[in-house]
N, CA, C and O atoms as a MOPAC input file, in Angstrom:
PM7 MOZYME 1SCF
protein

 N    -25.43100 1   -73.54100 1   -10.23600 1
 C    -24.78800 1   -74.45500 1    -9.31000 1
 C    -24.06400 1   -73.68900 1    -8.20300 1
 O    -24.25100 1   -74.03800 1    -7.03800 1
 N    -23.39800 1   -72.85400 1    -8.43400 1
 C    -22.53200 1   -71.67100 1    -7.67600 1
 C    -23.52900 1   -71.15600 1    -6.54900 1
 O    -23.58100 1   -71.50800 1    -5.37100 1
 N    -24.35700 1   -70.16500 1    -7.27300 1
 C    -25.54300 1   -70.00900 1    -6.49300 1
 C    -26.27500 1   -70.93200 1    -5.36000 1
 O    -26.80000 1   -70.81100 1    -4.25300 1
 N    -26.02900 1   -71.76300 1    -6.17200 1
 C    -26.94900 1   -72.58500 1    -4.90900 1
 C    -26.27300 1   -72.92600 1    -3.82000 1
 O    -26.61800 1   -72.92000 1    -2.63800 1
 N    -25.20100 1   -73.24600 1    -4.37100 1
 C    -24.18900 1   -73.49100 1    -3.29400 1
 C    -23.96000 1   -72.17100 1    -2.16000 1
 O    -23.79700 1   -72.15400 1    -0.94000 1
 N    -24.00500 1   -71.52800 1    -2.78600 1
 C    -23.63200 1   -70.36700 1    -1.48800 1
 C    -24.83600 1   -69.54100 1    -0.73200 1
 O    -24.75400 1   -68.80100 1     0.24800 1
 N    -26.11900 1   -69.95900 1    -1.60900 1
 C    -26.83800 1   -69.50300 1    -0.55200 1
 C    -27.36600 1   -70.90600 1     0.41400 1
 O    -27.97300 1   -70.77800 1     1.47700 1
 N    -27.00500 1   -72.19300 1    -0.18200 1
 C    -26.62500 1   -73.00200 1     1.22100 1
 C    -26.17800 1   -72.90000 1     2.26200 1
 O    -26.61300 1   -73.22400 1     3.36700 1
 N    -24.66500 1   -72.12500 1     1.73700 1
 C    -23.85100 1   -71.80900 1     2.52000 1
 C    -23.93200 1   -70.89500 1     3.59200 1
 O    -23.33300 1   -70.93800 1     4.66600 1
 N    -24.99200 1   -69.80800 1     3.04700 1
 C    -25.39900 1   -68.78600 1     3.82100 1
 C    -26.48700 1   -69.55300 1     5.27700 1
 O    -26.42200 1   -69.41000 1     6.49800 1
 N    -27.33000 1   -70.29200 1     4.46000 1
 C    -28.69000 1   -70.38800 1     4.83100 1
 C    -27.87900 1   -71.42500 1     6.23100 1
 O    -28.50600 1   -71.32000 1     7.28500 1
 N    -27.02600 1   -72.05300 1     6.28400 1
 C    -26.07200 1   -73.18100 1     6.64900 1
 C    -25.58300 1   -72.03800 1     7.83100 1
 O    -26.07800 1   -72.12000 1     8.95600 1
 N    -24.80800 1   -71.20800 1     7.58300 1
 C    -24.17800 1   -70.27200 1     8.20300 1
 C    -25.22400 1   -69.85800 1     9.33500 1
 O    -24.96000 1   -70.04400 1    10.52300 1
 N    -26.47600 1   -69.26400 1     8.89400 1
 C    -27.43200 1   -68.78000 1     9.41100 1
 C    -27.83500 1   -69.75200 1    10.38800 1
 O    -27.87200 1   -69.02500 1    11.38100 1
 N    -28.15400 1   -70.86400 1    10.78200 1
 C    -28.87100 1   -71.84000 1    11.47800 1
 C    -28.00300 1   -72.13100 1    12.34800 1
 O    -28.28900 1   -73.01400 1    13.15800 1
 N    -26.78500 1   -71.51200 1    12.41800 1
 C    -25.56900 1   -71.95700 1    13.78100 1
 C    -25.80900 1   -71.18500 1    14.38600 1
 O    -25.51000 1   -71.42000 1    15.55700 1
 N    -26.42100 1   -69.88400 1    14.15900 1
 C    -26.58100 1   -68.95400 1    15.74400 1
 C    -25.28400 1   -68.82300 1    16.23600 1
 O    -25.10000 1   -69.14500 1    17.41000 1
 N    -23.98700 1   -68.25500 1    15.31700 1
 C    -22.48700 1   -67.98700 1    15.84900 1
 C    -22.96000 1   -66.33600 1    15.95600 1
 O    -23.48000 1   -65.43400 1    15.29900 1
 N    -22.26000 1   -66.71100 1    17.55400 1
 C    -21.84200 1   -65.08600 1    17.72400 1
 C    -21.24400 1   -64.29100 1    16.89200 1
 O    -20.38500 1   -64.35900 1    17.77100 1
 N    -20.71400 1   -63.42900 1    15.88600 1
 C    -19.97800 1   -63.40400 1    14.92000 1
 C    -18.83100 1   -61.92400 1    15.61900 1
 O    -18.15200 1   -61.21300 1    14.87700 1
 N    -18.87800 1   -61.80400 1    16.85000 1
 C    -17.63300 1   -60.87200 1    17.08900 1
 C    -18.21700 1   -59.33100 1    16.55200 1
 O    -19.44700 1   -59.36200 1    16.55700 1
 N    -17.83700 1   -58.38200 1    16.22400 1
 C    -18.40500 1   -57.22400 1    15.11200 1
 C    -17.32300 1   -57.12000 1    13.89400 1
 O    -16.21900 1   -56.58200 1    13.80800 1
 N    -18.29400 1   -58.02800 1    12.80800 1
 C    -17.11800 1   -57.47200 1    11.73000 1
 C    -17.12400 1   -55.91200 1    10.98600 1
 O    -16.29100 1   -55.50500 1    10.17700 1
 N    -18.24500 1   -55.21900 1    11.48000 1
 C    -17.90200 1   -53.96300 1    10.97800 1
 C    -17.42800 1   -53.10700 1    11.82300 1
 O    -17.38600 1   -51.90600 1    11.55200 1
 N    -16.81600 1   -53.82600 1    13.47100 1
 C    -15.95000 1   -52.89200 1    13.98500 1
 C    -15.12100 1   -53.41800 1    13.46000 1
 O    -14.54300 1   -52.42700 1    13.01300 1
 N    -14.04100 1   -54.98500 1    12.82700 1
 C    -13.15000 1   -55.00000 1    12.11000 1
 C    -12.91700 1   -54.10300 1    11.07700 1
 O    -11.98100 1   -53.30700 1    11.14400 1
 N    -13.51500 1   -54.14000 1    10.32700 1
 C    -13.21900 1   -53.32800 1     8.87000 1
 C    -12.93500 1   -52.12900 1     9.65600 1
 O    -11.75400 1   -51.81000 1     9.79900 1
 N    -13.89800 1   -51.39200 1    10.20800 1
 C    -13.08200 1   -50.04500 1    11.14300 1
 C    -12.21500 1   -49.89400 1    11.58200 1
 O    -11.80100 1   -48.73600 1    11.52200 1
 N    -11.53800 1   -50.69600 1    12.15400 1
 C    -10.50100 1   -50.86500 1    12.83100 1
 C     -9.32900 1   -51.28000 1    11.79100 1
 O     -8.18600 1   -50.89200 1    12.03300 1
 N     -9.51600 1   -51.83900 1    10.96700 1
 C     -8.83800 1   -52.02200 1     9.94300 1
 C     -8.47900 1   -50.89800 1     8.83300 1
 O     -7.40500 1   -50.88500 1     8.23100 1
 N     -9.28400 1   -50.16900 1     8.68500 1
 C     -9.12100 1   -49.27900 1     7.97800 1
 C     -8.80000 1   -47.67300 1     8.95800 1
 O     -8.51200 1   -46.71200 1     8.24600 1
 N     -8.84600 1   -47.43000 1    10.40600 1
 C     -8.31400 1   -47.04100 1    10.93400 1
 C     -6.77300 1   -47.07600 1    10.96300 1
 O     -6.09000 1   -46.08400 1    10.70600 1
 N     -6.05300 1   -48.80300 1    11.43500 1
 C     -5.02700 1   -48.92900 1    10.90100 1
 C     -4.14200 1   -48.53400 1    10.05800 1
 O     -3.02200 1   -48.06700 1    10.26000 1
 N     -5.05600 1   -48.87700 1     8.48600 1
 C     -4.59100 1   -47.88900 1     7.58500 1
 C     -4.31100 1   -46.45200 1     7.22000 1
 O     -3.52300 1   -45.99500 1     6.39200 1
 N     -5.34600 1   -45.71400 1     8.23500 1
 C     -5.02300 1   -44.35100 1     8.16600 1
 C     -3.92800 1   -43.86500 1     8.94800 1
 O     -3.31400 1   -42.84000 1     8.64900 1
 N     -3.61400 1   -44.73600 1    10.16200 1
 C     -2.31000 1   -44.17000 1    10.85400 1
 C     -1.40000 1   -44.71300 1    10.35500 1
 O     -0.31200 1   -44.16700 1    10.53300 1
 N     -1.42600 1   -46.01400 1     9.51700 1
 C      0.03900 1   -46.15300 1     8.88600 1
 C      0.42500 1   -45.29500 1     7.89600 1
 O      1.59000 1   -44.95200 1     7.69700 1
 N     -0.69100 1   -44.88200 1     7.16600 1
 C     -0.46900 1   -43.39000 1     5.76100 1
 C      0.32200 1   -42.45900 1     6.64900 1
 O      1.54900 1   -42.39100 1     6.73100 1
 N     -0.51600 1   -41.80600 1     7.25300 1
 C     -0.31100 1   -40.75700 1     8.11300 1
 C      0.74600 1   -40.91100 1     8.91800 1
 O      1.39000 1   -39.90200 1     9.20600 1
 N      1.01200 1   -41.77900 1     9.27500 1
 C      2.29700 1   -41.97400 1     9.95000 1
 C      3.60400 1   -41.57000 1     9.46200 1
 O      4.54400 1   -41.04400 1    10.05800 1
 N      3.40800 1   -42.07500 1     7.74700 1
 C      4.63100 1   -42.02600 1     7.12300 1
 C      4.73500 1   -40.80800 1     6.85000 1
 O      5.88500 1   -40.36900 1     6.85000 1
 N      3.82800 1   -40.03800 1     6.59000 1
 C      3.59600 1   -39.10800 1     5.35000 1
 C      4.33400 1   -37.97400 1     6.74900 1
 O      5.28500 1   -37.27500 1     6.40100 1
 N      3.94900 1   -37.88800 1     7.92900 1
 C      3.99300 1   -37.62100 1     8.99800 1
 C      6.16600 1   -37.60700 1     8.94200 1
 O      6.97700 1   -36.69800 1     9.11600 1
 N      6.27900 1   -38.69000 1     8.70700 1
 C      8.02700 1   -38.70000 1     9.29000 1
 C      8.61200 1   -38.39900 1     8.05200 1
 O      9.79700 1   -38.12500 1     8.24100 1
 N      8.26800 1   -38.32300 1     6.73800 1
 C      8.57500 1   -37.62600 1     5.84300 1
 C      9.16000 1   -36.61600 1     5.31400 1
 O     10.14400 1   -36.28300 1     4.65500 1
 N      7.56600 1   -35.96200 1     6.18100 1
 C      7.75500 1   -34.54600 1     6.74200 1
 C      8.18200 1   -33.67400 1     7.61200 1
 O      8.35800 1   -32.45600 1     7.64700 1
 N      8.32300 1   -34.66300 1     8.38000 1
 C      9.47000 1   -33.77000 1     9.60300 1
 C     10.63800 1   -33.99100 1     9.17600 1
 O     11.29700 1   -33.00200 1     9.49400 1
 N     11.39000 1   -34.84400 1     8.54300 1
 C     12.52800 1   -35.17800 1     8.47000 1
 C     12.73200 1   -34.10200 1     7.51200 1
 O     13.19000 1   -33.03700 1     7.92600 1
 N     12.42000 1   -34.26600 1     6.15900 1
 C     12.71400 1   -33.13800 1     4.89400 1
 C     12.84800 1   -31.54900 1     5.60400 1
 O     13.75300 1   -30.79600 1     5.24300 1
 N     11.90200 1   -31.16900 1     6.58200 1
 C     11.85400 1   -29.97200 1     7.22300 1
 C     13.27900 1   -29.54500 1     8.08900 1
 O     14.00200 1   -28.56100 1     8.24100 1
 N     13.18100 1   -30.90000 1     8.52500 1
 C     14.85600 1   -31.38100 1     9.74100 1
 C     15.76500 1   -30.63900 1     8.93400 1
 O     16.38400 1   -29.70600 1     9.44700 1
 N     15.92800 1   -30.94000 1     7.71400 1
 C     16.77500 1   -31.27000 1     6.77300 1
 C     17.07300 1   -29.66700 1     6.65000 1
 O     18.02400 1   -28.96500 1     6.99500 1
 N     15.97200 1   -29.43800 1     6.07800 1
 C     15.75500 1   -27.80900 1     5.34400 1
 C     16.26500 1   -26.93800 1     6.39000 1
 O     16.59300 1   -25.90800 1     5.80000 1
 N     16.53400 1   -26.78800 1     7.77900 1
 C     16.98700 1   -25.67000 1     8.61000 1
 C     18.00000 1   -25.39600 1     8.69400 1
 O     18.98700 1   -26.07400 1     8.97800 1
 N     17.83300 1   -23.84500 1     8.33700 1
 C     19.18500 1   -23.21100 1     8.08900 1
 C     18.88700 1   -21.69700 1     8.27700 1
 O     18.36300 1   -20.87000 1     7.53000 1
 N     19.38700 1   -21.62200 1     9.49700 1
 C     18.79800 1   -20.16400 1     9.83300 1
 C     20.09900 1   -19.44900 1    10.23000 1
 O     19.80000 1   -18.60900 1    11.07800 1
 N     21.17000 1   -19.43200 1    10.02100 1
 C     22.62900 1   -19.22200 1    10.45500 1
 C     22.99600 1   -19.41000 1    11.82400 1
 O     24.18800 1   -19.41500 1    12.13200 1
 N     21.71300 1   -19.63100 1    13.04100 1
 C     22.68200 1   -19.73700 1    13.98300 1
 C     22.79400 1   -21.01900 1    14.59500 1
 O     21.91500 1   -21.33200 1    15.39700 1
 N     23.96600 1   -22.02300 1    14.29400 1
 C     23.98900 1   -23.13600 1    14.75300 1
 C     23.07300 1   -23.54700 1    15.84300 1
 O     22.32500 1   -24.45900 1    15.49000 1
 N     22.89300 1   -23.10400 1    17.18600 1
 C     22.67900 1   -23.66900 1    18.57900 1
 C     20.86200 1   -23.82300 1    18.16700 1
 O     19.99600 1   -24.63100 1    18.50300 1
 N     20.87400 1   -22.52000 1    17.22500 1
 C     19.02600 1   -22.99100 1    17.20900 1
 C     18.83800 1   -23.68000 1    16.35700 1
 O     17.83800 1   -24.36500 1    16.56800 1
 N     19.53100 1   -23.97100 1    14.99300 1
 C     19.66200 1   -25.25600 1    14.20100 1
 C     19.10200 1   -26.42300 1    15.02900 1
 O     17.96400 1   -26.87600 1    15.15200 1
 N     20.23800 1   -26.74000 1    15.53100 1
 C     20.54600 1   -28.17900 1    16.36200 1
 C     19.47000 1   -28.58500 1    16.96400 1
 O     19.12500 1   -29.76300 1    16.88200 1
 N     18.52200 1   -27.35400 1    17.90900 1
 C     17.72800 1   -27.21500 1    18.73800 1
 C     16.27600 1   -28.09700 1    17.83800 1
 O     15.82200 1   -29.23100 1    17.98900 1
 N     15.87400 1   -26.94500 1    16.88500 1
 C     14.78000 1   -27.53500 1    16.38600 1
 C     15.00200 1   -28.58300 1    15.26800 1
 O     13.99500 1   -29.28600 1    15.19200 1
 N     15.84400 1   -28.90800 1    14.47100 1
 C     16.53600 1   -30.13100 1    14.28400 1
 C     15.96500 1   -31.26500 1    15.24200 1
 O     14.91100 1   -31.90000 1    15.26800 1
 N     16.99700 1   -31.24500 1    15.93500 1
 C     16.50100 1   -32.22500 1    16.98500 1
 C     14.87700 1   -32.40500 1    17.37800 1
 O     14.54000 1   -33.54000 1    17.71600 1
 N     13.98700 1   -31.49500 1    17.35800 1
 C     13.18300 1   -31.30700 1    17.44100 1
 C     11.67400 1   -32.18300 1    16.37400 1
 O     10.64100 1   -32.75900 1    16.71600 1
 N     12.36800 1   -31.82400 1    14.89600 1
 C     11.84300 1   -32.67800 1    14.00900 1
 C     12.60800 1   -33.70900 1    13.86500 1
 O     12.47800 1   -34.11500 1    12.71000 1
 N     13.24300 1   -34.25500 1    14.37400 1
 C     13.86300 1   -35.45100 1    14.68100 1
 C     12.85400 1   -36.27400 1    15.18200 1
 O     12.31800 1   -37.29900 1    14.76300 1
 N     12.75300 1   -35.74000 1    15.95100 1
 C     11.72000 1   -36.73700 1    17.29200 1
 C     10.05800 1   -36.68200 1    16.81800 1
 O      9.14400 1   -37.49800 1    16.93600 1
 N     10.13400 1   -35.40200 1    16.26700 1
 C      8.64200 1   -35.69500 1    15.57100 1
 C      8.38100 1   -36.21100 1    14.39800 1
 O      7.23600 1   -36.08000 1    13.96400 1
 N      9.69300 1   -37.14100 1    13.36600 1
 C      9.78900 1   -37.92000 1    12.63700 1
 C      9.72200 1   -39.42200 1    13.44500 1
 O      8.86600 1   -40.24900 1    13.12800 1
 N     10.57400 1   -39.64600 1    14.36700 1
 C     10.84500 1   -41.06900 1    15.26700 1
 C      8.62900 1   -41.50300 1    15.13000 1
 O      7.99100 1   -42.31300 1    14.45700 1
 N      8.14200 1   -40.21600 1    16.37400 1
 C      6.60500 1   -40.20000 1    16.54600 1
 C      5.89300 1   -40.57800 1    15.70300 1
 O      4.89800 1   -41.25000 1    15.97700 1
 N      6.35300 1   -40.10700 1    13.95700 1
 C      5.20600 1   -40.70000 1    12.91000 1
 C      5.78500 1   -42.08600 1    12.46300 1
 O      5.20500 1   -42.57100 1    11.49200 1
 N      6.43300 1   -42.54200 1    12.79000 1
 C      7.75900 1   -43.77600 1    12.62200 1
 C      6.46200 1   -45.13000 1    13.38700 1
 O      5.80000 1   -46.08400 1    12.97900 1
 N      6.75900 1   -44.25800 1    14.90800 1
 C      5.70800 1   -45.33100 1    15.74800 1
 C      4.37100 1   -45.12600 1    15.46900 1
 O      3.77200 1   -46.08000 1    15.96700 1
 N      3.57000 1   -44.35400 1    14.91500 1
 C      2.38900 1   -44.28000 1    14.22800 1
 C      2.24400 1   -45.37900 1    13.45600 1
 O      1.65700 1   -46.40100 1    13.81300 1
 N      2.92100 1   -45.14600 1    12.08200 1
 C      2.97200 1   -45.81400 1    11.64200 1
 C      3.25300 1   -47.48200 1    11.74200 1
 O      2.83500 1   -48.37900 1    11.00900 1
 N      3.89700 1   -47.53000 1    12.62300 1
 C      4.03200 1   -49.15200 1    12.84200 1
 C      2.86500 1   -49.61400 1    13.77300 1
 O      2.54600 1   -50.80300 1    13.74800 1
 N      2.20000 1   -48.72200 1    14.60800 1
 C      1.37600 1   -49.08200 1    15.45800 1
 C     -0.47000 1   -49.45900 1    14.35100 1
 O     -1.30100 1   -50.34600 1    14.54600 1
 N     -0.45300 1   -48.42200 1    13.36300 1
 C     -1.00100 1   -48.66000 1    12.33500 1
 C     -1.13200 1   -49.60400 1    11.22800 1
 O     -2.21600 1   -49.82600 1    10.68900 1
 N      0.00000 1   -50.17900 1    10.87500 1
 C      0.44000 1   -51.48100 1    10.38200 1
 C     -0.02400 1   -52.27500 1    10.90800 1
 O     -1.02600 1   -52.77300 1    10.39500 1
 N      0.52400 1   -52.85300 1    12.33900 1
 C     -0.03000 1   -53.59700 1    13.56200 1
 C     -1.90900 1   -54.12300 1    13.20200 1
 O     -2.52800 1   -55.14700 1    12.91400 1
 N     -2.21700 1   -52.49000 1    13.48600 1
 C     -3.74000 1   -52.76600 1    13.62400 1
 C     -4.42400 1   -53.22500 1    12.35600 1
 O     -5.50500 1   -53.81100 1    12.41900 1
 N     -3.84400 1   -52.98200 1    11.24500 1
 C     -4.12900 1   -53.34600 1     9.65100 1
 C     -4.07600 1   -54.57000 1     9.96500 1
 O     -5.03500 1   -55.08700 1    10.53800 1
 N     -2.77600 1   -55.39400 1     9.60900 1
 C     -2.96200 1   -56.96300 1     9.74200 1
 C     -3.69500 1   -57.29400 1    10.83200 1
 O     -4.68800 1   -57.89600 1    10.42200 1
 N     -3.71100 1   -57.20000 1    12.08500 1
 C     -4.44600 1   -57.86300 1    13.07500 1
 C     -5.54400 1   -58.06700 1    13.11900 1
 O     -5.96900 1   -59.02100 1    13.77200 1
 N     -6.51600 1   -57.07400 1    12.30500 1
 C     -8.09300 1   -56.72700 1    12.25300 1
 C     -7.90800 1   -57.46000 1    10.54400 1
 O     -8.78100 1   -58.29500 1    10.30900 1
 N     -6.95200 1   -57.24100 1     9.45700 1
 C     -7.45600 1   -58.35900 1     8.46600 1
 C     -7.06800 1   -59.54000 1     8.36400 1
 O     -7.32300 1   -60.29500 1     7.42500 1
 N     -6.39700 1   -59.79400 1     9.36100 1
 C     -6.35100 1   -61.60800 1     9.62800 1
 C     -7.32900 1   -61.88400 1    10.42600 1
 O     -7.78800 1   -62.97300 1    10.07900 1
 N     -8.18900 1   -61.23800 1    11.79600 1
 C     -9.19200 1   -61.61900 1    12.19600 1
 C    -10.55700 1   -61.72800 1    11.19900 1
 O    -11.50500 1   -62.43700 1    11.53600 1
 N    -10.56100 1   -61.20500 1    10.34700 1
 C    -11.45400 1   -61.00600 1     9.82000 1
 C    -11.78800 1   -62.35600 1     8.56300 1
 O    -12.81900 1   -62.99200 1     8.34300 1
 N    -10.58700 1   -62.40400 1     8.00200 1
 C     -9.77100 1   -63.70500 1     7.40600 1
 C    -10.21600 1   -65.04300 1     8.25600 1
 O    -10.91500 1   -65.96900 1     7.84500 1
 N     -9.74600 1   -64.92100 1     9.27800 1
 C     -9.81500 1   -66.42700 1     9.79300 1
 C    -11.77600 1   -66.52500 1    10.42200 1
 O    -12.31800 1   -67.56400 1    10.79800 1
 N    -12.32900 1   -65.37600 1    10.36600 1
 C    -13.97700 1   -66.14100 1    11.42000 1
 C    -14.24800 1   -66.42600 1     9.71700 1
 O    -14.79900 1   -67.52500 1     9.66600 1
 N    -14.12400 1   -66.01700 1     8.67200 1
 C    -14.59300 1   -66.59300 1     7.58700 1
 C    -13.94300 1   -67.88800 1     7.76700 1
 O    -14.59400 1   -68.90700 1     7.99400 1
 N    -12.20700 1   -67.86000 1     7.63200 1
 C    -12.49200 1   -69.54600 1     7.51600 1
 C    -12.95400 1   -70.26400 1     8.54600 1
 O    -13.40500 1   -71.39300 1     8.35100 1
 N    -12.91400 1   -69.80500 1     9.57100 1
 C    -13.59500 1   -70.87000 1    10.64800 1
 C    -14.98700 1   -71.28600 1    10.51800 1
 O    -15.31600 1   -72.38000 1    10.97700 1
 N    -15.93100 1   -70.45300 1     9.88100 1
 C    -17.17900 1   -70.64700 1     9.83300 1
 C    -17.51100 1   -71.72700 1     8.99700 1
 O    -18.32700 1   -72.62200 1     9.21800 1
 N    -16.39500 1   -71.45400 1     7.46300 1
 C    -16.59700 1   -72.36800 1     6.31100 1
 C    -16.14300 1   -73.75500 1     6.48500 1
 O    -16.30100 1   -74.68600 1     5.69600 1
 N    -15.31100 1   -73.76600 1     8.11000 1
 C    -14.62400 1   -75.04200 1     8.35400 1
 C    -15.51100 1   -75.89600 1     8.86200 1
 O    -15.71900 1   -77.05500 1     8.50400 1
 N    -16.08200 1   -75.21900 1     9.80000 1
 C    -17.52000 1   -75.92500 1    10.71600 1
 C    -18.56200 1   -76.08800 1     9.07900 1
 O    -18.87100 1   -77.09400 1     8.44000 1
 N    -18.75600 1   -75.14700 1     8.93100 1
 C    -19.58100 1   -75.84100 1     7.73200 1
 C    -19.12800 1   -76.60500 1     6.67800 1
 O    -19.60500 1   -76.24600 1     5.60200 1
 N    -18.40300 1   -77.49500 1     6.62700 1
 C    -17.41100 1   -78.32800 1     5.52000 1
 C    -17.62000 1   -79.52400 1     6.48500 1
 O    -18.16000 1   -80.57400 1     6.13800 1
 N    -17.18300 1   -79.29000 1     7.62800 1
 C    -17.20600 1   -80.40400 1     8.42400 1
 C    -18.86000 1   -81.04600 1     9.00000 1
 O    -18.96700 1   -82.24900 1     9.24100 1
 N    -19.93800 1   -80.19200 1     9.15100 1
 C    -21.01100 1   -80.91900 1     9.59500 1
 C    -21.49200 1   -81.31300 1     8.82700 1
 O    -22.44700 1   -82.06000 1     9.03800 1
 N    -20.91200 1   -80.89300 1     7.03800 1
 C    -21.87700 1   -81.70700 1     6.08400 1
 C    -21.43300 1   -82.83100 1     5.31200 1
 O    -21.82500 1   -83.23300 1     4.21600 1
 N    -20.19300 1   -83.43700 1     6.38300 1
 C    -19.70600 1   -84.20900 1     6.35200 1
 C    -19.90000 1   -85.39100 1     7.05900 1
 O    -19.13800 1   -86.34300 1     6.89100 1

């Protein structure tokens, strides 16, 4: 019964001739996402702990490169959120042409 139903569904799907967008540039893009949000973090982590770790006795160059992995912690900060971003955006698009498709098809066989 299952079966049949969904290769209706398919065969149903198939006969609309919908443009379908590229869902395997979604998933790419989606899973791109994911790699700069990893990397992002793993990224400000690591500069920060490093931030942390300097201690070379002379204050002024402390401060200097301090500051330094400071900012290259902030950088994997916005990676990361810019990565996030692209995660949900590409798996809610991806989310909704399924339901839209299943909506049109719910509705014409109605």
């Amino acid at each position: 019964m299952e079966k049949n139903r969904l290769n209706e569904f398919r065969n149903a799907v198939d006969s609309l001739n919908v443009k379908s967008g590229a869902p395997d540039r979604d998933k790419l893009y989606q899973r791109l996402g994911a790699i700069l949000m990893i990397s992002g973090i793993v990224l400000a982590f690591v500069a920060y702990f490093v931030a942390g770790a300097q201690n070379s006795g002379d204050l002024t160059v402390d401060n200097i490169e301090h500051n330094e992995h400071i900012i290259l912690a902030i950088c994997g900060v916005s990676i990361a959120v810019v990565g996030a971003a692209m995660f949900i955006k590409f798996g809610i698009t991806r989310f909704m042409r399924f339901w839209l498709i299943r909506k049109i098809y719910e509705d014409g066989k109605s």
